[in-house]
N, CA, C and O atoms as CSV, one atom per row, in Angstrom:
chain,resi,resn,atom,element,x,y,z
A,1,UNK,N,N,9.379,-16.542,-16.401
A,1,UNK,CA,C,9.810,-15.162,-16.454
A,1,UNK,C,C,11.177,-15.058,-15.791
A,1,UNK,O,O,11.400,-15.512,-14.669
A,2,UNK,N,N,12.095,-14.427,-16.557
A,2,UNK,CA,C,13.197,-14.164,-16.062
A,2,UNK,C,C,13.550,-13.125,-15.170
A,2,UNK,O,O,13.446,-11.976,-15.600
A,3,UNK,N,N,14.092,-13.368,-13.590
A,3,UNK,CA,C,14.258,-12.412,-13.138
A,3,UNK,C,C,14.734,-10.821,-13.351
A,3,UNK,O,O,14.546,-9.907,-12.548
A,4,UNK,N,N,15.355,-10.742,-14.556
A,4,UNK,CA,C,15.495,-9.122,-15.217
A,4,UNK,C,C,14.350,-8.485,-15.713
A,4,UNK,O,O,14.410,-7.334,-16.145
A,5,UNK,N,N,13.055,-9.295,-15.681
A,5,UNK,CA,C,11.851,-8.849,-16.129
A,5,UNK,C,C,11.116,-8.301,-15.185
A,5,UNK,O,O,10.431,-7.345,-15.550
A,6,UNK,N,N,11.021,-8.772,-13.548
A,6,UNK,CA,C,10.147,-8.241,-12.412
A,6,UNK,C,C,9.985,-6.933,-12.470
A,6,UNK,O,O,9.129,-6.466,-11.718
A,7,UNK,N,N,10.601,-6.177,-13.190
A,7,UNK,CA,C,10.646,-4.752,-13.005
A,7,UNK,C,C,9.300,-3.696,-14.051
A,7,UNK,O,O,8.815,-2.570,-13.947
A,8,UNK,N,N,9.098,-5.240,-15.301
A,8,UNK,CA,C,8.365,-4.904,-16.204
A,8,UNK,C,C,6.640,-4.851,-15.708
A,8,UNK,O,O,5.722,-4.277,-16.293
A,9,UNK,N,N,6.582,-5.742,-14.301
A,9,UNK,CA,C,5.364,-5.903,-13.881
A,9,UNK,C,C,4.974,-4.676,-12.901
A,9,UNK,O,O,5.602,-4.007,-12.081
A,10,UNK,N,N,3.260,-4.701,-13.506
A,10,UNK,CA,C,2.924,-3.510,-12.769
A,10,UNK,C,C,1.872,-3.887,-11.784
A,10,UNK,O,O,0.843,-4.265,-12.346
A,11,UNK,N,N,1.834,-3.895,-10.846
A,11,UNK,CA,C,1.663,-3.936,-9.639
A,11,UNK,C,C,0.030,-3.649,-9.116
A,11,UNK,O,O,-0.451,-2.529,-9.292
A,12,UNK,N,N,-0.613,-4.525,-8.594
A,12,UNK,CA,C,-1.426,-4.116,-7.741
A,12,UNK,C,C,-1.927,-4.549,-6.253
A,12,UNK,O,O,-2.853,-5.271,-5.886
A,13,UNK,N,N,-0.963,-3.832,-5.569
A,13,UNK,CA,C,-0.904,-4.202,-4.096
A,13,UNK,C,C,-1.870,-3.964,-3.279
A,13,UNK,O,O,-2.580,-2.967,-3.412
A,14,UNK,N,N,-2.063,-4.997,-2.149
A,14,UNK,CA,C,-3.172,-4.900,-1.531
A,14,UNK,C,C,-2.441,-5.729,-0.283
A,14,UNK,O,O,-1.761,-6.754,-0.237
A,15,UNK,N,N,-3.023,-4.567,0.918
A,15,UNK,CA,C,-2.314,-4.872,2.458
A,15,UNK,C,C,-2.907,-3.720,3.669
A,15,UNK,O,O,-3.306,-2.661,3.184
A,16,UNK,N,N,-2.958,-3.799,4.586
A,16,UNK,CA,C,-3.244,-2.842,5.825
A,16,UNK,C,C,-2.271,-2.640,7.113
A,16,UNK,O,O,-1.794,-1.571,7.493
A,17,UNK,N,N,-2.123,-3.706,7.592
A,17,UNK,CA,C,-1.413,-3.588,8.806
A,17,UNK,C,C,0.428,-3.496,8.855
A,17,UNK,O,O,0.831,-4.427,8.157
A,18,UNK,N,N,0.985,-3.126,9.126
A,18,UNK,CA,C,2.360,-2.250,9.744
A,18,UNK,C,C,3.337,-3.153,8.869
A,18,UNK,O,O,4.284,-2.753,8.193
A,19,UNK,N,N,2.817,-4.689,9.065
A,19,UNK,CA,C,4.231,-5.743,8.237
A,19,UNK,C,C,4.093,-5.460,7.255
A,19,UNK,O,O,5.125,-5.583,6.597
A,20,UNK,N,N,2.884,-4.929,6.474
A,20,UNK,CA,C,2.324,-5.236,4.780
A,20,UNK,C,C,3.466,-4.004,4.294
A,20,UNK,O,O,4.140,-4.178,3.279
A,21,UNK,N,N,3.579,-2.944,5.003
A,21,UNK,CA,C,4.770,-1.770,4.599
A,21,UNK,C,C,5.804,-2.381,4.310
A,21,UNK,O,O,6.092,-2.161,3.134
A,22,UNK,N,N,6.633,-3.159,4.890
A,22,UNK,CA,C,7.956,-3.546,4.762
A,22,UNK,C,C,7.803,-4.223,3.167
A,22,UNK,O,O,8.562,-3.899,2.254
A,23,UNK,N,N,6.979,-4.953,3.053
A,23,UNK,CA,C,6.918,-5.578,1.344
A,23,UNK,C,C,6.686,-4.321,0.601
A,23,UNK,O,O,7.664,-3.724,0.152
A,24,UNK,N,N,5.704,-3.940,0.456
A,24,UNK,CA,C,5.641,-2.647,-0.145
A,24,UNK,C,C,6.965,-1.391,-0.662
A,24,UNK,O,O,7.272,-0.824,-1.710
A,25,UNK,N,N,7.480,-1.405,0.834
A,25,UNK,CA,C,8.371,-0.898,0.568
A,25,UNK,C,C,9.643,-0.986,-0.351
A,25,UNK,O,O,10.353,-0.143,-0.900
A,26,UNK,N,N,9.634,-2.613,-0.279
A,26,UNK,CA,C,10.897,-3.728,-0.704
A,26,UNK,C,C,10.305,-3.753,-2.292
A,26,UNK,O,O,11.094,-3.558,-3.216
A,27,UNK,N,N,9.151,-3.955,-2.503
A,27,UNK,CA,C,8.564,-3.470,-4.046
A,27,UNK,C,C,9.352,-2.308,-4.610
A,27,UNK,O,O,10.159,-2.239,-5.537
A,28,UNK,N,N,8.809,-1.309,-3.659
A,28,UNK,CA,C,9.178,-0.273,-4.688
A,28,UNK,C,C,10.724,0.106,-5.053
A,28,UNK,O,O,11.103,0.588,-6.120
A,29,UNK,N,N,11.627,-0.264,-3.780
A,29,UNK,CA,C,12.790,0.106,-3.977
A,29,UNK,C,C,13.544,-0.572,-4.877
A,29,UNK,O,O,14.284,-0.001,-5.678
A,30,UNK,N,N,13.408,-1.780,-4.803
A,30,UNK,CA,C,13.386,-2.567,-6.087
A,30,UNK,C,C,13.348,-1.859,-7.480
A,30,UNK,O,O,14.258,-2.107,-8.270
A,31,UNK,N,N,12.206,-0.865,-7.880
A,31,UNK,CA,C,12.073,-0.405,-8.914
A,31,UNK,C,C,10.272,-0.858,-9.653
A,31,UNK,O,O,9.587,-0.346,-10.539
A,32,UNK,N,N,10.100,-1.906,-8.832
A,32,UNK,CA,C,8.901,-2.196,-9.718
A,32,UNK,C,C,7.975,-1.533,-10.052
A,32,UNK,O,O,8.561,-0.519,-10.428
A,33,UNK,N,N,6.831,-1.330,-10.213
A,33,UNK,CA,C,6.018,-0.444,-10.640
A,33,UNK,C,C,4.193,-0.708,-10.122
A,33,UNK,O,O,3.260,-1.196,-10.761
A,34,UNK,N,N,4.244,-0.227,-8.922
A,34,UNK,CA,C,3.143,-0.179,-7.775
A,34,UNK,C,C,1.863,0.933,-8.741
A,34,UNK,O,O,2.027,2.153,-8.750
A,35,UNK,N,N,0.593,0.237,-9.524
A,35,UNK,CA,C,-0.093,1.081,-9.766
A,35,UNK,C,C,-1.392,1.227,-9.370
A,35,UNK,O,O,-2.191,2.012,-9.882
A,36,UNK,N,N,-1.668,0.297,-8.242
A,36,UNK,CA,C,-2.661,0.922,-6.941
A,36,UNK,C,C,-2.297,0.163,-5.950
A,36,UNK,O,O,-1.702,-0.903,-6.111
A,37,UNK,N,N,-2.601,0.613,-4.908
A,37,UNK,CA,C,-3.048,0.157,-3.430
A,37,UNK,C,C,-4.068,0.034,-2.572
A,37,UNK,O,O,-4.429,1.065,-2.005
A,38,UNK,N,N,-4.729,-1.161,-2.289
A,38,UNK,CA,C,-5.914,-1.605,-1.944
A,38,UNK,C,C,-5.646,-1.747,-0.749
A,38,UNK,O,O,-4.680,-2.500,-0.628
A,39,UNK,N,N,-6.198,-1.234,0.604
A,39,UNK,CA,C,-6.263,-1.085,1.795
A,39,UNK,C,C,-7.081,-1.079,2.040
A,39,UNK,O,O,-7.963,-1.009,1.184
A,40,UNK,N,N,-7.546,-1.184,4.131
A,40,UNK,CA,C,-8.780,-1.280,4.750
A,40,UNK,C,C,-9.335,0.340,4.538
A,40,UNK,O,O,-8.601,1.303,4.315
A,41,UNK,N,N,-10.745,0.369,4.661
A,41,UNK,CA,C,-10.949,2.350,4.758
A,41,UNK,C,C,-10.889,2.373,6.220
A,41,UNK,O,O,-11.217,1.531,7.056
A,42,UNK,N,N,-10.260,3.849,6.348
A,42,UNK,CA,C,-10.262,4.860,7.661
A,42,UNK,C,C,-11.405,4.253,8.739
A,42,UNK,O,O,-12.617,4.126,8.566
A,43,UNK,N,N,-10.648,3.953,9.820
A,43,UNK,CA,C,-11.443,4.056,10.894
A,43,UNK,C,C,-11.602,4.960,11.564
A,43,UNK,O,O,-11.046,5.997,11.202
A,44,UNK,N,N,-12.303,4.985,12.646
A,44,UNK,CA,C,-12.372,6.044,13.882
A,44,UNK,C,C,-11.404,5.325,15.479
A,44,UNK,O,O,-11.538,4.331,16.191
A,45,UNK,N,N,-10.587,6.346,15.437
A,45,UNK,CA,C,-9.343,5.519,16.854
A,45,UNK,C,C,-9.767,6.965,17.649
A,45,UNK,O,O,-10.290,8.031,17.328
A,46,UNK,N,N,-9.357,6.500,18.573
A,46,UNK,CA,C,-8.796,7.634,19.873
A,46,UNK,C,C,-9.775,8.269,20.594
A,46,UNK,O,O,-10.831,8.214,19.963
A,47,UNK,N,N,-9.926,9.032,21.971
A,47,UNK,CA,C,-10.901,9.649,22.580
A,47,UNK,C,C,-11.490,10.232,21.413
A,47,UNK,O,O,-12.683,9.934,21.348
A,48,UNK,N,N,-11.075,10.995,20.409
A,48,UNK,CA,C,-11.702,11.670,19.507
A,48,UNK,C,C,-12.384,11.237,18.320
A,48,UNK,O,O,-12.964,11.935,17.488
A,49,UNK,N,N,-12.307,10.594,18.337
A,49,UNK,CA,C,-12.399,9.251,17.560
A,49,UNK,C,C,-12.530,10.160,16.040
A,49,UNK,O,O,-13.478,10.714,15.483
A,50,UNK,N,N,-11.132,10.000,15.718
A,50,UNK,CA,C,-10.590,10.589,14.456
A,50,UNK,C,C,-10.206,9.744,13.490
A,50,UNK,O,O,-9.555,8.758,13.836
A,51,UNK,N,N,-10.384,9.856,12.698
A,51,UNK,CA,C,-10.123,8.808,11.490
A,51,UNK,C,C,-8.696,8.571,11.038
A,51,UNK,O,O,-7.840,9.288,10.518
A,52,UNK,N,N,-8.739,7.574,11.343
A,52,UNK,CA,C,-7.066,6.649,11.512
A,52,UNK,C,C,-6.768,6.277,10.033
A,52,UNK,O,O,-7.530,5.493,9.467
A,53,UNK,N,N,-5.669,6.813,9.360
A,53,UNK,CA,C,-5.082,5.662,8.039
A,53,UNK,C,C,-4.401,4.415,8.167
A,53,UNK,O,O,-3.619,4.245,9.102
A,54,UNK,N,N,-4.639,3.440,7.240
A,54,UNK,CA,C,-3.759,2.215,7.711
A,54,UNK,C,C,-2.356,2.795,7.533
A,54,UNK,O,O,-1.952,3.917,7.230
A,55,UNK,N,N,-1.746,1.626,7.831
A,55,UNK,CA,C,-0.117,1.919,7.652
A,55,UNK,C,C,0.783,2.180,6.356
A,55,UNK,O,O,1.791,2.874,6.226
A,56,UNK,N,N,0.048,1.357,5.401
A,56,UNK,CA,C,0.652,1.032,4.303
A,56,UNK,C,C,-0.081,2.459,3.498
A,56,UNK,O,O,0.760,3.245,3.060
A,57,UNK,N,N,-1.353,2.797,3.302
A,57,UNK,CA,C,-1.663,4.447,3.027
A,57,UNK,C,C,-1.061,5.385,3.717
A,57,UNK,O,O,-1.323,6.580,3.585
A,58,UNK,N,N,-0.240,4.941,4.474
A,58,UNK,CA,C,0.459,6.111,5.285
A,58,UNK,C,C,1.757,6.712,4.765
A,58,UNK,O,O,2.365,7.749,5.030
A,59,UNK,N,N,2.008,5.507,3.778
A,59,UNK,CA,C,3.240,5.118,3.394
A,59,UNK,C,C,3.122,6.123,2.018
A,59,UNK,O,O,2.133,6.343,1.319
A,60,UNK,N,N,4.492,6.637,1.904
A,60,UNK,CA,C,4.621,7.801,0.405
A,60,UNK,C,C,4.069,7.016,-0.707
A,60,UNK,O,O,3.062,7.241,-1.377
A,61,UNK,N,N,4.932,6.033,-0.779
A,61,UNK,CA,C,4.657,5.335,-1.913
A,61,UNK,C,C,3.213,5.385,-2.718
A,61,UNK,O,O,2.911,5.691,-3.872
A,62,UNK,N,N,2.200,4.780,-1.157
A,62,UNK,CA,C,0.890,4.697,-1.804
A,62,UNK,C,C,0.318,6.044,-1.423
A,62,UNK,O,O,-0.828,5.880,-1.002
A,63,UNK,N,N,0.642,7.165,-1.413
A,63,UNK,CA,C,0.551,8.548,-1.728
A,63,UNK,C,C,0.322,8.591,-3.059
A,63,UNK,O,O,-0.730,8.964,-3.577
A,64,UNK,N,N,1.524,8.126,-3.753
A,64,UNK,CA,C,1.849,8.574,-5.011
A,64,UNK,C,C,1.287,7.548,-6.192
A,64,UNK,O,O,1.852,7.608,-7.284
A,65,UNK,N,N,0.355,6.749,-6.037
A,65,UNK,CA,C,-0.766,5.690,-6.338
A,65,UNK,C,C,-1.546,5.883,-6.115
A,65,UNK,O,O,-1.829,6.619,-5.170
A,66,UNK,N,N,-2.546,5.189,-7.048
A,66,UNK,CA,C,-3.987,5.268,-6.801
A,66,UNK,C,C,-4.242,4.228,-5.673
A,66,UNK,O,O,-3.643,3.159,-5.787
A,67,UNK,N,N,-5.005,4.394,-4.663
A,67,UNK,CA,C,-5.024,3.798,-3.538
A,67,UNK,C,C,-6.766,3.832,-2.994
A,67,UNK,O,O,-7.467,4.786,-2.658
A,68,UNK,N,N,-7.036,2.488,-3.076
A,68,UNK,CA,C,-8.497,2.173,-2.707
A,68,UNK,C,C,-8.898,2.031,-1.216
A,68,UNK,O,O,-8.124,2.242,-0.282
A,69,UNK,N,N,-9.788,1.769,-1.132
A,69,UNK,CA,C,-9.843,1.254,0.583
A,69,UNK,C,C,-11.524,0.399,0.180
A,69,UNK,O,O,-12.495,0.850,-0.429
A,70,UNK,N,N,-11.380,-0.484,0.597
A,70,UNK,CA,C,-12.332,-1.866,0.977
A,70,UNK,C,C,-13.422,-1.672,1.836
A,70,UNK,O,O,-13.245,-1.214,2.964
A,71,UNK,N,N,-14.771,-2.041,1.326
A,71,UNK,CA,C,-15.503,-1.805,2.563
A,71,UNK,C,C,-15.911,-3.168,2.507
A,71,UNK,O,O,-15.812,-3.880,1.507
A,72,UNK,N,N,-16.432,-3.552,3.755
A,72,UNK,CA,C,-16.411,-4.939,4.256
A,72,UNK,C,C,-17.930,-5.715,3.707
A,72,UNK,O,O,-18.163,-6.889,3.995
């Protein structure tokens, strides 16, 4: 595949923690075409123990995708 083609591939990303954003990110700006995102599901963090999103669902991008979350 010729590099003028990467743009033709559509995407199904899968990541959780804070570094997995920076690729993600570098995907999309690129242009490619992100059409889900597979992440850990919501935990419970904090005295309140409120349900935390990973990083990369935090992220617009996988806003604007269909975006899964994994149960273990």
């Amino acid at each position: 595949m010729s590099v003028d083609h990467y743009k033709d591939l559509r995407i199904i990303y899968m990541g959780t923690p804070e570094f997995a954003v920076t690729s993600l990110d570098a995907l999309v700006k690129a242009g490619c075409t992100i059409v889900a995102v597979i992440t850990a599901p919501d935990k419970p963090a904090g005295r309140g123990m409120e349900l935390q999103q990973s990083a990369v669902k935090n992220m617009p991008s996988a806003k604007t995708s269909l975006c899964f979350n994994l149960k273990s």
